[in-house]
N, C-alpha and C positions, 0 to 999 in steps of 0.2 A: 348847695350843702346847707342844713338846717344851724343856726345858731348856737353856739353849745352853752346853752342853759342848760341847768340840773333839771325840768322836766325832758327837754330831748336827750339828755344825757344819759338819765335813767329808763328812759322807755329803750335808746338802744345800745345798753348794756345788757340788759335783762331779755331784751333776744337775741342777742351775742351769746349769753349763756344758756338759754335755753338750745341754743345749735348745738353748742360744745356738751351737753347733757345729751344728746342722742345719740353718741357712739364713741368709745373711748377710743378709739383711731382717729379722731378726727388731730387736727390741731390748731390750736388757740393763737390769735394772733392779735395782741393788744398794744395801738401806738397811740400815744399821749403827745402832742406838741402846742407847747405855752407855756403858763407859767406854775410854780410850785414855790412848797415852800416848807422847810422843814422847822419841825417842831419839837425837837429833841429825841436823844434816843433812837435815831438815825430814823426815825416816822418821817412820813412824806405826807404831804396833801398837797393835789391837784386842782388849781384855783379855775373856775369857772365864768362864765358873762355875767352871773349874777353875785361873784365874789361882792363883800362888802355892800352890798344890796340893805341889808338890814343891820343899822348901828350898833345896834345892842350886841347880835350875834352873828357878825361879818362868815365867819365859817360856814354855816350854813348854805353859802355859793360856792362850798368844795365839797371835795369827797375823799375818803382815805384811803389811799392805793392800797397799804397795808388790809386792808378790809376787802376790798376788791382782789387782791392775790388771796389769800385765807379763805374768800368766798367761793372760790371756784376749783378749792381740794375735793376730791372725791371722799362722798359720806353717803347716810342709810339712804337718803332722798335722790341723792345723784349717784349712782354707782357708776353707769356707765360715762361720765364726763372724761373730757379728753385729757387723755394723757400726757401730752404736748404742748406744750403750751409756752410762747415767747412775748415777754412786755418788753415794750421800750418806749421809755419814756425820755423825750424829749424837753426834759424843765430843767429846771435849778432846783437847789434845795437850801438855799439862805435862810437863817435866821434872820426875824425882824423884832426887833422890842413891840410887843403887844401889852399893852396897857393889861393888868392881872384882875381889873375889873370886865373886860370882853371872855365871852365864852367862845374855847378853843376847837370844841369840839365837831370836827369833819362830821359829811354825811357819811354815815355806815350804809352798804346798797342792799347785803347781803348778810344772813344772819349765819352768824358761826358759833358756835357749841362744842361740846365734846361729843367725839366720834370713835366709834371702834373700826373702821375701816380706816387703812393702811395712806399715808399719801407718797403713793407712789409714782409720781408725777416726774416728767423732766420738767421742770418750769425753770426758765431762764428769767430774769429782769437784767434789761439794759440799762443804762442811767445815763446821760450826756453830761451830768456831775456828779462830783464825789459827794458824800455828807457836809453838807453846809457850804460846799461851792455852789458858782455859777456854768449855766448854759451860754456859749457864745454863738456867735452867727455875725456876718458882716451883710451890710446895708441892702437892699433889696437883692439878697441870695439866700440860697437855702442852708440853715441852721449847720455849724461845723458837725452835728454828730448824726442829720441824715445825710449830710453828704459823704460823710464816711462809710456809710451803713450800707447806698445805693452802693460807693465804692465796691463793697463788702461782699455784698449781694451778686455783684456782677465779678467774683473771681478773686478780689483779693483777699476775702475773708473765708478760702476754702482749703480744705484737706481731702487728700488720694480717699476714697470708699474705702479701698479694698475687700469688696463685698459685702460690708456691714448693712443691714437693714435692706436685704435684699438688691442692694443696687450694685451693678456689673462694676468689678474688681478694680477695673483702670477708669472710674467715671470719678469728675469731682463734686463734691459735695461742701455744703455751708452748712455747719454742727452751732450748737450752741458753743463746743470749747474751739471749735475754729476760727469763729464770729469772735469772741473774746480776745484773742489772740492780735485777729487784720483789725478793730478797731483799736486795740492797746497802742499797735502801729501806729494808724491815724492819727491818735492822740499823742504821740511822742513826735508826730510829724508838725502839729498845729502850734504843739507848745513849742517849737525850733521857728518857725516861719512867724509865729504872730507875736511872741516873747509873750501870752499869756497862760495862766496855769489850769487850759485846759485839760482836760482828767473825763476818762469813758470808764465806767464803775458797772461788774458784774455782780450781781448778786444771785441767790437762789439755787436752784440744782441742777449746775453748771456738767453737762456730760455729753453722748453722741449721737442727741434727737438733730435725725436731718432737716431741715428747714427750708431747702431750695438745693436742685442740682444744677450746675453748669451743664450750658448745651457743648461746648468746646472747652479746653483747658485754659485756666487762668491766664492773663500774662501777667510777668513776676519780674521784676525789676531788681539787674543780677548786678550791685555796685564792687566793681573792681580798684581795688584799691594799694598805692606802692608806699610802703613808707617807711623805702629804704631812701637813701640819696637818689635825685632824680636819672633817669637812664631811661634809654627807648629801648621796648620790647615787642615781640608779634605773640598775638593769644591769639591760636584754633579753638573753636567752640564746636563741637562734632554734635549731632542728636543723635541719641542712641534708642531713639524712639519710633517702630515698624523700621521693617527693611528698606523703605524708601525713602528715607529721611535721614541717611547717613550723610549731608551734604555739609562739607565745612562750614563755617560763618567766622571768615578772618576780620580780625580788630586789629592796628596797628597802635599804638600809645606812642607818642613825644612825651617823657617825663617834663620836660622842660616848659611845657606848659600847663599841666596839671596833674596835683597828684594821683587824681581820681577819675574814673567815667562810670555811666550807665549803662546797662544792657538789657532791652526788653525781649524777655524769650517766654516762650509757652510753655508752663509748666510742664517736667517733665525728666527724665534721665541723659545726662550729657556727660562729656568726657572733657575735660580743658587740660593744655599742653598750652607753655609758656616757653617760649627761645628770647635769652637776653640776646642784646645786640652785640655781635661782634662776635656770639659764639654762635657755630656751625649744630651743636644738636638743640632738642628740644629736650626740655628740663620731661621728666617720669610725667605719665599722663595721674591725672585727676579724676575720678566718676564724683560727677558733682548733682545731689538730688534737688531741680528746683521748682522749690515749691515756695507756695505765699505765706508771709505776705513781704517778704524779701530775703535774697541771699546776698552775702558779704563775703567775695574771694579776695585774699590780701595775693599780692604777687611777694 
């Protein structure tokens, strides 16, 4: 992999976008991971190998994302660019005191003006922080917001088709508002686990460009939860998904050991029926829809 200096930076963005200029079906697919740094006004710039390269005017070793999304709206030059389009950017966006004698100004890649063509774009932007947070990641592993993302990728960050965008009715799919969603998850999962105040930030026009389809149904991790006084119960878990998949999946709970358990099941339509102990029926069945990027059954 070439170094990412601002000249290999800019030779392959500029045929990054010349692709995305050949066909407005195509889709764009821009990921950033290192550092950043925000500069007010919730602006970003993307710091490079040559950041800080030049005393006088350190910025010159970034470039301005803000500029780079704006540059690759559809206008009189590019009509046909794609309409799809998903960043994700892996930085931070900290403020740092900059001496007000340094010149601020990122590189701009792409010239933007005023346009009479529409931008009608699904463009999504990820963020692995909020405005003025940080990116975290632990010691030789991969950064908390691609690992969510691969997560994401691979079924937790997807929604049923139902034949939108041409794709067969019962197939899953990863949307920009799905993606939003399983990494929001993520991020409420890291901040519990790690006690820091990681934050996954959408921005942009957040809607239902497909990005990736699942080959199989998600699995979706189904937390059953009691929190009444503790008691032992039996849960059937029925699928009610093709005719050959009506096969019970019995779970027995000891309250007395905890109040909660896990259940990993393949996305999908199920029926849950709960028998307290000690009584002979089963409580009215359940049709419970699961889908990602988690269900919460209370008994």
């Amino acid at each position: 992999m070439k170094p990412a200096t601002m000249a290999n930076f800019l030779d392959d963005c500029a045929s990054w976008a010349s692709s995305l200029r050949s066909n407005k079906d195509n889709i764009g697919i821009f990921l950033f991971s290192g550092h950043g740094i925000g500069v007010g006004f919730d602006r970003r710039v993307l710091t490079l190998e040559d950041f800080g390269k030049f005393e006088v005017a350190p910025f010159q070793g970034s470039v301005s994302l803000d500029n780079i999304y704006a540059g690759l709206a559809p206008n009189e030059r590019s009509p046909e660019i794609a309409r799809k389009q998903f960043y994700f950017i892996d930085a931070g966006s900290g403020e740092w005191p900059i001496p007000d004698h340094l010149e601020r100004n990122a590189t701009h890649i792409f010239p933007v003006g005023f346009t009479s063509v529409r931008d009608d774009r699904e463009a999504s932007l990820f963020f692995a922080s909020a405005p003025g947070g940080f990116a975290y990641a632990k010691a030789d592993e991969l950064t908390l917001f691609v690992r969510a993302l691969l997560s994401c990728l691979n079924g937790q960050g997807a929604e049923l088709s139902r034949g939108q965008a041409g794709y067969a009715p019962n197939s899953w799919v990863v949307t920009s508002a799905s993606l939003t969603s399983g990494l929001q998850a993520k991020a409420k999962a890291d901040q519990e686990g790690t006690g820091l105040p990681v934050s996954f930030v959408t921005n942009g026009s957040i809607g239902s460009a497909v990005l990736h389809e699942c080959p199989t149904a998600p699995i979706v991790p189904v937390s059953v939860r009691s929190e009444d006084a503790p008691k032992e119960f039996h849960l059937e878990i029925v699928s009610l998904e093709g005719d050959d998949d009506h096969v019970p999946i019995p779970q027995y709970y000891d309250g007395s050991t905890s109040p909660k358990f896990t259940i990993d099941l393949p996305a999908g339509m199920y029926r849950f029926r709960v028998r307290i102990a000690g009584r002979e029926k089963f409580r009215s069945s359940q049709f419970v829809f699961v889908q990602p990027p988690e269900i919460i059954f209370p008994i």
